[in-house]
One Martini backbone bead per residue (centre of mass of N, CA, C, O) as a GRO file, in nm:
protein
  338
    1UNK     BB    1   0.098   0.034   0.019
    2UNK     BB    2   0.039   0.359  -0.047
    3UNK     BB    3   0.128   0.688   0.044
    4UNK     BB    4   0.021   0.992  -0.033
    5UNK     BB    5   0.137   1.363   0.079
    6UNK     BB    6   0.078   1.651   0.021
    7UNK     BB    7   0.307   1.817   0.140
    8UNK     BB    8   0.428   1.835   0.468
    9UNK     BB    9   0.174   1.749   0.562
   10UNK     BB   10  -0.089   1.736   0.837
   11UNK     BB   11   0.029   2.024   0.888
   12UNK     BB   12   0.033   2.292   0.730
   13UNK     BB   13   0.196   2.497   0.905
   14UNK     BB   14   0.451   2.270   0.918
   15UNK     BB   15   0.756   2.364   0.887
   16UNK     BB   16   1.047   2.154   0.804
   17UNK     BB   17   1.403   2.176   0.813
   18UNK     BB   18   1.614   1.975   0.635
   19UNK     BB   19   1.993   1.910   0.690
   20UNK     BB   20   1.983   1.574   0.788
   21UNK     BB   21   1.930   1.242   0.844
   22UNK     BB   22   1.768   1.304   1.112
   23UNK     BB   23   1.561   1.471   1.000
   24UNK     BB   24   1.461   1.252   0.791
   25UNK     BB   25   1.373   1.063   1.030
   26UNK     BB   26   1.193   1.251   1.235
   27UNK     BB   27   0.958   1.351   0.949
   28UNK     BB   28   0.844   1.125   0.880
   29UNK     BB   29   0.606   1.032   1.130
   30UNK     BB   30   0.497   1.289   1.065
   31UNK     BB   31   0.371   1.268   0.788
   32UNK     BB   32   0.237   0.990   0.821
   33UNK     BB   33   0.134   0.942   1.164
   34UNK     BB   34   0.357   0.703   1.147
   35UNK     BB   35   0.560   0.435   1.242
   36UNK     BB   36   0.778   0.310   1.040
   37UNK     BB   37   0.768   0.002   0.926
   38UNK     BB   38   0.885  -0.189   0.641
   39UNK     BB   39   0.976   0.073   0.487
   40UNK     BB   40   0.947   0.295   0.207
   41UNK     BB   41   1.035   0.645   0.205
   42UNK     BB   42   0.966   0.971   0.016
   43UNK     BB   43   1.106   1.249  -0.030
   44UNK     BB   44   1.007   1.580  -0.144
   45UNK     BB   45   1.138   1.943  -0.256
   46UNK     BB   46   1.016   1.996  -0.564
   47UNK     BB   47   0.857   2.036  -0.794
   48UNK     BB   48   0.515   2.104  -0.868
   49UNK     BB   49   0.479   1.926  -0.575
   50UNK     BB   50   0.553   1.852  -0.270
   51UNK     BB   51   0.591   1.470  -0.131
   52UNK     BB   52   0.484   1.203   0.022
   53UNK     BB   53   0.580   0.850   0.092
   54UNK     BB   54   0.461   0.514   0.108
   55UNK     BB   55   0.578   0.171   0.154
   56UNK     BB   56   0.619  -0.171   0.124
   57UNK     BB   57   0.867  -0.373   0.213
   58UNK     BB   58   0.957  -0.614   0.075
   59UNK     BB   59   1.025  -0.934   0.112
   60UNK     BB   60   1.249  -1.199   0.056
   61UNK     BB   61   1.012  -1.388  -0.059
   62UNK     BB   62   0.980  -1.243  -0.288
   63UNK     BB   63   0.946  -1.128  -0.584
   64UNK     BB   64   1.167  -0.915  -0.746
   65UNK     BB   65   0.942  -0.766  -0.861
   66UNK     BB   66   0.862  -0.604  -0.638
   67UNK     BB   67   1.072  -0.399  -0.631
   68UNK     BB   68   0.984  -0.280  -0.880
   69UNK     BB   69   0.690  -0.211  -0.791
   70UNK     BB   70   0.810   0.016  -0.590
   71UNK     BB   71   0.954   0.208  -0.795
   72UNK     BB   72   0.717   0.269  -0.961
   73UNK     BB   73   0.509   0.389  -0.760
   74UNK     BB   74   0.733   0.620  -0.686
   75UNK     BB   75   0.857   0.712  -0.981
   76UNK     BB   76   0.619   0.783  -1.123
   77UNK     BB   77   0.460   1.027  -0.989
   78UNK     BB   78   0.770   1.183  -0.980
   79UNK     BB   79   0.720   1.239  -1.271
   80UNK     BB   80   0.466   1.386  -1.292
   81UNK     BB   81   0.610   1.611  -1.065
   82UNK     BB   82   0.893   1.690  -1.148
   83UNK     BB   83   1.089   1.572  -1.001
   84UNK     BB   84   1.477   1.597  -0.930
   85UNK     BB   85   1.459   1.508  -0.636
   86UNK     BB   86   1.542   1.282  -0.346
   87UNK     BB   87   1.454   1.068  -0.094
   88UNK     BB   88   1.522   0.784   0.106
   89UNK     BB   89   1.396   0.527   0.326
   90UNK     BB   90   1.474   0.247   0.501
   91UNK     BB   91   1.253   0.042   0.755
   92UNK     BB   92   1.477  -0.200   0.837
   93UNK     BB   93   1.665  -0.493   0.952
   94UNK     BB   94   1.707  -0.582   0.649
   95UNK     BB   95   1.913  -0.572   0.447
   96UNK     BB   96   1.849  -0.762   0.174
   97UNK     BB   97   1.561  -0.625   0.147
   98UNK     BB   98   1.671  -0.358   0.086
   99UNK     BB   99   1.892  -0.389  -0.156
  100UNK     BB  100   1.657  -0.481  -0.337
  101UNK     BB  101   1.518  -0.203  -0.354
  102UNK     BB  102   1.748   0.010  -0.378
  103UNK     BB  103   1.845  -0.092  -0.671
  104UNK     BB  104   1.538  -0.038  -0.837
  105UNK     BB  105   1.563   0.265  -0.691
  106UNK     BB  106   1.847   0.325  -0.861
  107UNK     BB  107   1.752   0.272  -1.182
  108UNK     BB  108   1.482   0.414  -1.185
  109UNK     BB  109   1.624   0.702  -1.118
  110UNK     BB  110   1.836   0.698  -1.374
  111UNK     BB  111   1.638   0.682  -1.567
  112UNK     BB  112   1.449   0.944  -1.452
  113UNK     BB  113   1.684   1.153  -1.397
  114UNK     BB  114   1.703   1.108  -1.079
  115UNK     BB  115   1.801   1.248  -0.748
  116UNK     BB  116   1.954   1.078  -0.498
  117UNK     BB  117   2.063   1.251  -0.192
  118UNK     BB  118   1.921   1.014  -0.004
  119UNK     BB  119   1.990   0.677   0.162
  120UNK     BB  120   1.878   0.485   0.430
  121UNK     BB  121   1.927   0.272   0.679
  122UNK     BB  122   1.683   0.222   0.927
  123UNK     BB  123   1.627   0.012   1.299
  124UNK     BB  124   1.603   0.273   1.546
  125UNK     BB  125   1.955   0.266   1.603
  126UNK     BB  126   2.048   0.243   1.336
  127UNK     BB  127   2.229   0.414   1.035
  128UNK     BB  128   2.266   0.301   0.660
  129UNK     BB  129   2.382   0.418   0.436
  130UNK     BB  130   2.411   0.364   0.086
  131UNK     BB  131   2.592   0.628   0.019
  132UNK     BB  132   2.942   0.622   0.056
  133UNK     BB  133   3.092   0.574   0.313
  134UNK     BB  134   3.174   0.268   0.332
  135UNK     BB  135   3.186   0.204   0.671
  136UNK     BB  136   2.936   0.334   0.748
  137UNK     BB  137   2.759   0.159   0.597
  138UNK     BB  138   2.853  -0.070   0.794
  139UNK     BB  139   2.822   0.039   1.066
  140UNK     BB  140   2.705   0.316   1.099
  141UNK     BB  141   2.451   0.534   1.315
  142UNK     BB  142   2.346   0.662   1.611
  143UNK     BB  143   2.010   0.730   1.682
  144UNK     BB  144   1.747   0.967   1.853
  145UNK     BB  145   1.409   1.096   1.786
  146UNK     BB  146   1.263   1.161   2.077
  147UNK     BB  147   1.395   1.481   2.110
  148UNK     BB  148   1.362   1.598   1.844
  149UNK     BB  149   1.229   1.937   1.740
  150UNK     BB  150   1.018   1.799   1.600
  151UNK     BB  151   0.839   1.662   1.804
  152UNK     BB  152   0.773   1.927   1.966
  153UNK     BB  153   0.649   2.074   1.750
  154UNK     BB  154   0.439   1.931   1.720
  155UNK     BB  155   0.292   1.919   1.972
  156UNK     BB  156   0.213   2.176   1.932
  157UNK     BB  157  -0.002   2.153   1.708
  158UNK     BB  158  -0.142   1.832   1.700
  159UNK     BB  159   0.040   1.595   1.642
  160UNK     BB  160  -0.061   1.223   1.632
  161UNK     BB  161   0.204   0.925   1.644
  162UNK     BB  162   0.153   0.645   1.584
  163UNK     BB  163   0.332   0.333   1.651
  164UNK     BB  164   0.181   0.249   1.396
  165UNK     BB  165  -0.032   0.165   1.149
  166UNK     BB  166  -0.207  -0.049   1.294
  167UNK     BB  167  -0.322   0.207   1.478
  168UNK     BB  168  -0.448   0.330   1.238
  169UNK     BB  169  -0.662   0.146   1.156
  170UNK     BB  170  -0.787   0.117   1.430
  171UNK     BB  171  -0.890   0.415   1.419
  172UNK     BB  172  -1.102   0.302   1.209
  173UNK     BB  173  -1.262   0.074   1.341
  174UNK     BB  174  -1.525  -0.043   1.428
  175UNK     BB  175  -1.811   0.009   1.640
  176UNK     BB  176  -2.001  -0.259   1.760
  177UNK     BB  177  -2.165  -0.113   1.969
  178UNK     BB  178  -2.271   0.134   1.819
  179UNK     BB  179  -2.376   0.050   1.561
  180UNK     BB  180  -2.621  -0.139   1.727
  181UNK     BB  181  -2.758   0.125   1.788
  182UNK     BB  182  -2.776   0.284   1.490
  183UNK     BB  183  -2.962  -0.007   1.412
  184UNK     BB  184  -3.188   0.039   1.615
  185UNK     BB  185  -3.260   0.299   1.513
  186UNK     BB  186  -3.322   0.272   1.243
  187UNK     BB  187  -3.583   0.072   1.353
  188UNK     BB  188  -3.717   0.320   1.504
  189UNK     BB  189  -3.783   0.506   1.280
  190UNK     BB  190  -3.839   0.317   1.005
  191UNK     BB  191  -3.616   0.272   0.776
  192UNK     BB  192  -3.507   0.200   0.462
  193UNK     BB  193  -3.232   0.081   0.317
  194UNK     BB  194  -3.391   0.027   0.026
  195UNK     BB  195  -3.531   0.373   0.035
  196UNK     BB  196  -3.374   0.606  -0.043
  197UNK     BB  197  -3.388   0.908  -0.182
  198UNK     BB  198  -3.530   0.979  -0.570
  199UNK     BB  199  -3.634   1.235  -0.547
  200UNK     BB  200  -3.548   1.568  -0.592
  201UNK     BB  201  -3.680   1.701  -0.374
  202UNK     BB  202  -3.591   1.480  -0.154
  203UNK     BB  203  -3.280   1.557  -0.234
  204UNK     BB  204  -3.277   1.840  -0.131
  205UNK     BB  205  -3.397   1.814   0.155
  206UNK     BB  206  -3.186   1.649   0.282
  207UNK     BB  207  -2.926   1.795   0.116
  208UNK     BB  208  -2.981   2.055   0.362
  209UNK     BB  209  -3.016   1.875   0.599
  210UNK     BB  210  -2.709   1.749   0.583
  211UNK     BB  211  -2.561   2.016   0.600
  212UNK     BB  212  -2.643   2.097   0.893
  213UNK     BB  213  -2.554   1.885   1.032
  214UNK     BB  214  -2.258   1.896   0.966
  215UNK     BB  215  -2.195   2.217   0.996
  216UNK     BB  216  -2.237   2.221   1.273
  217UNK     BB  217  -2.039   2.043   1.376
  218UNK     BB  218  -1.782   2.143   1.272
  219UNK     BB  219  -1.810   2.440   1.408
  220UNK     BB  220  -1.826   2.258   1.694
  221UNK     BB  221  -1.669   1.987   1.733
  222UNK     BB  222  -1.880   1.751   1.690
  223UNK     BB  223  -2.109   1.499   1.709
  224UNK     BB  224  -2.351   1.304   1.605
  225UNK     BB  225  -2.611   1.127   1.677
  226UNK     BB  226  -2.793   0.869   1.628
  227UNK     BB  227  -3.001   0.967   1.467
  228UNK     BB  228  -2.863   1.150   1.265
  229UNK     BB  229  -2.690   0.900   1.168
  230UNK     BB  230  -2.912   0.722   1.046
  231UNK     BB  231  -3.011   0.964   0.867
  232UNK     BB  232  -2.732   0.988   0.741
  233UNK     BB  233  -2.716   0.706   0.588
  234UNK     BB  234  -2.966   0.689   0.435
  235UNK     BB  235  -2.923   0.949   0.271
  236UNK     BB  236  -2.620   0.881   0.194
  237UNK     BB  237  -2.702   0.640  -0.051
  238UNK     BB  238  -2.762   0.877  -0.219
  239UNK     BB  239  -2.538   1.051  -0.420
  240UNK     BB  240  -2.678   1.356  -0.413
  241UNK     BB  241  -2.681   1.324  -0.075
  242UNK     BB  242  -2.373   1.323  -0.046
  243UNK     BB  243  -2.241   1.563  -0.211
  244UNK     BB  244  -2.335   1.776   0.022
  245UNK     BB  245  -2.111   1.703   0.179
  246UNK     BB  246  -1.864   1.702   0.018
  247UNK     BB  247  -1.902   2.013  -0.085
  248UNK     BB  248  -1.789   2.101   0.226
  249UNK     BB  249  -1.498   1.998   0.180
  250UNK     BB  250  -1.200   2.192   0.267
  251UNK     BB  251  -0.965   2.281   0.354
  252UNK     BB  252  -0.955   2.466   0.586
  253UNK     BB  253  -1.173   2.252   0.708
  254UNK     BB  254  -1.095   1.934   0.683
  255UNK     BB  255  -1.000   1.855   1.015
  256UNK     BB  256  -1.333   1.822   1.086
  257UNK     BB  257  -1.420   1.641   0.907
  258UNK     BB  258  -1.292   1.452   0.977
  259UNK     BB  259  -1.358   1.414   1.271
  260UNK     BB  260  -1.657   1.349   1.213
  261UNK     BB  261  -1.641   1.106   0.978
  262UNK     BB  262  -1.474   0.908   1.180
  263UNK     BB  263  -1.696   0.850   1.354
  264UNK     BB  264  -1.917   0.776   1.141
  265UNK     BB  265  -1.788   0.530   1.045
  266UNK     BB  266  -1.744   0.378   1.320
  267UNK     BB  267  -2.074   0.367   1.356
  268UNK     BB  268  -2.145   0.260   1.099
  269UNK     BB  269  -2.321   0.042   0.929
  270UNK     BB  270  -2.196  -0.170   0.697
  271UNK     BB  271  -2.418  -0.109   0.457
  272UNK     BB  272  -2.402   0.186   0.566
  273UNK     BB  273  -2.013   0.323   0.521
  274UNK     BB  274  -1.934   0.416   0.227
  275UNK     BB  275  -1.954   0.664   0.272
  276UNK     BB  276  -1.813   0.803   0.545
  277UNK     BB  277  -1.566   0.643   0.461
  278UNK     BB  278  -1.516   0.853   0.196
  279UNK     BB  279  -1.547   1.120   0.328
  280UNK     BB  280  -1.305   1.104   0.513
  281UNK     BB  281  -1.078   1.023   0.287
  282UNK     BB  282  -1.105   1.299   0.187
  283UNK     BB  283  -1.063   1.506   0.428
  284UNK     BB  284  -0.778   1.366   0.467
  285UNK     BB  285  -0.652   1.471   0.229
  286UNK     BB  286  -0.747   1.772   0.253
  287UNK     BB  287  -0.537   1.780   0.526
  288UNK     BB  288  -0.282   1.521   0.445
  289UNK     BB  289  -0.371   1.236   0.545
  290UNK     BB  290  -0.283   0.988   0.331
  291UNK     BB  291  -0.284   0.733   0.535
  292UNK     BB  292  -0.545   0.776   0.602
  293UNK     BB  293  -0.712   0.808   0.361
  294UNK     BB  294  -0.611   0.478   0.264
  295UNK     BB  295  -0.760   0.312   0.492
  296UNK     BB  296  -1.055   0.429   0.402
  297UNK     BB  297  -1.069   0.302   0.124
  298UNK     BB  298  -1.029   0.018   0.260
  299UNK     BB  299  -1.312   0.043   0.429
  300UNK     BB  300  -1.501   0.094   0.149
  301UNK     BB  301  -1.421  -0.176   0.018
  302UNK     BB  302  -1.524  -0.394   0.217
  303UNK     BB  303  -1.834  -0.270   0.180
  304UNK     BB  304  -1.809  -0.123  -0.134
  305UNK     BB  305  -1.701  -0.241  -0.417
  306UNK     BB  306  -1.660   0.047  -0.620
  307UNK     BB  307  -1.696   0.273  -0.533
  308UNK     BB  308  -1.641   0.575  -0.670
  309UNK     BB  309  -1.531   0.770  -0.451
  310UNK     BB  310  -1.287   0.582  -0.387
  311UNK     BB  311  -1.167   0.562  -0.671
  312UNK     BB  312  -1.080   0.870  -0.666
  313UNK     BB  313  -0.894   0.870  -0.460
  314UNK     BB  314  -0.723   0.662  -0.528
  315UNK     BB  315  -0.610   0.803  -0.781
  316UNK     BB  316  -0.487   1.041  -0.605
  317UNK     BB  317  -0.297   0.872  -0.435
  318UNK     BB  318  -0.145   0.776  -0.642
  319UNK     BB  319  -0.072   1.037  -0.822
  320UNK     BB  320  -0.004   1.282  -0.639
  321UNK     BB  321  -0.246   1.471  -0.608
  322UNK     BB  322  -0.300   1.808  -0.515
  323UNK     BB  323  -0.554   1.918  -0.330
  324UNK     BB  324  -0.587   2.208  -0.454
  325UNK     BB  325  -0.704   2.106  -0.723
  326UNK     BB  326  -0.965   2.015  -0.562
  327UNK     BB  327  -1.068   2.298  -0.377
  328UNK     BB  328  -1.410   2.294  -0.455
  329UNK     BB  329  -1.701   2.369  -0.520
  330UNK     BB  330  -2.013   2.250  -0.585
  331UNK     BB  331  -2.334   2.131  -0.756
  332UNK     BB  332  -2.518   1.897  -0.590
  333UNK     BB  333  -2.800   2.064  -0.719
  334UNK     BB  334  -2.807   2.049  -1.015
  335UNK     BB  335  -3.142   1.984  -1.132
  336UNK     BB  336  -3.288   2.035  -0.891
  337UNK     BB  337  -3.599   2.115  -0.710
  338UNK     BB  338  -3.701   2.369  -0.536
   0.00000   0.00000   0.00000
């Protein structure tokens, strides 16, 4: 899994000044939003929108093959936007794993003509550049970044690095008591899953309605009530109706929308959840956390395979998609009757 990451981090105003190989060991995990292992992290900071990827490292069990497909999935984007130059940070204490990856990309990066400025294996204790002194590649050097000015700067911000992908994955799992709950309420208020809104009419006043209620809790920063969320997995089962919320999500205030649709994935059940989690995805996208994007889209493969809106986000985060570039408001009511 790729995940990709255009601009500086999970928060816009986040400066990170990188200027040894400590600062980009210790500004990964910050951007990533967690702490990779077995990863292989690029990060880029020219072409026409420097962004930041992270891929699986394929292990020695794998065909060779594994290998070249980690080298296309980051040198294709990284070409498509203009980079010339660029950094690999390999994250596991495999050696032979890592440079069966390194050799990869580095004939992938000499072929499209990109600059790689640094590449190092790092193990947690000790990091080993991967070009240049010989000596250093052999023995290492010994690095702790749990007390890096980045971390601290970071802890200003409000950004939490959790300890592993697993544990963002965890962030975003469903909540079965909650759920059950949602459930209750759906069969209480007597709602149909099999006939949300189709008329055009029905379809202005939910999504009139659905911006209202989601609008407030962004506002407020709070979350749907169970009632609400009902009402709305039910009504955002129509794709018109889903739109209207989509339409409210803006870089400027991103990272509420993610946070309110966080909640809604995770306690909407499976059933109508492909709303909310591509919903989530988006938002955590135009907030910068690429990796959480990647999460939620996979939340919502879980549960509707083939969603349309999980589609097009896919898209934007394999290409390395720069978010501003879709940060526009449109017309979800177009052609609806007044």
């Amino acid at each position: 899994m790729t995940s990709m990451l255009p601009g500086s981090g999970p928060e816009p105003s986040l400066d990170l000044r990188v200027r040894c190989t400590e600062d980009l060991l210790a500004a990964a995990p910050l951007v990533l939003g967690f702490q990779p292992t077995d990863s292989v992290v690029m990060l880029t900071s020219d072409g026409d929108r420097p962004f930041h990827a992270r891929v699986d490292l394929p292990s020695r069990s794998e065909p060779a093959a594994a290998a070249t497909a980690v080298a296309d999935s980051l040198l294709g984007p990284a070409q498509r936007n203009n980079v010339s130059s660029l950094a690999l940070l390999f994250f596991s204490d495999d050696q032979r794993a890592v440079r069966r990856a390194w050799g990869a990309l580095r004939r992938g990066s000499e072929r499209a003509r990109i600059r790689v400025v640094e590449a190092v294996r790092a193990d947690g204790c000790r990091y080993y550049p991967l070009v240049g002194d010989q000596r250093l590649r052999e023995i290492g050097v010994a690095y702790d970044v749990s007390s890096h000015p980045f971390a601290a700067h970071a802890v200003m911000h409000g950004i939490v690095v959790e300890k592993d992908r697993a544990a963002l994955v965890a962030s975003v799992a469903p909540d079965r008591a909650a759920q059950r709950v949602v459930e209750e309420t759906i069969e209480r208020l007597g709602l149909d899953l099999g006939a949300p809104p189709r008329r055009g009419v029905d379809r202005r006043r939910w999504g009139e309605w659905l911006q209202r209620v989601v609008a407030g809790h962004v506002a407020r920063g709070t979350v749907a009530t169970d009632e609400e969320l009902a009402r709305a997995g039910w009504v955002a089962q129509d794709l018109r109706v889903r739109d209207a919320a989509w339409a409210l999500i803006r870089r400027s205030d991103a990272g509420r929308h993610q946070a309110f649709w966080l909640d809604a994935a995770r306690r909407m059940p499976d059933p109508i959840a492909a709303a909310p989690a591509a919903l989530l995805g988006w938002a955590a996208w135009q907030a910068g956390h690429g990796a959480l994007a990647w999460i939620a889209v996979d939340r919502c493969a879980a549960v509707a395979p083939g969603y349309g809106m999980a589609g097009i986000l896919r898209h934007c985060l394999e290409s390395a998609v720069p978010p501003d570039s879709l940060d526009e408001s449109f017309a979800w009511d177009e052609g609806l009757p007044a």
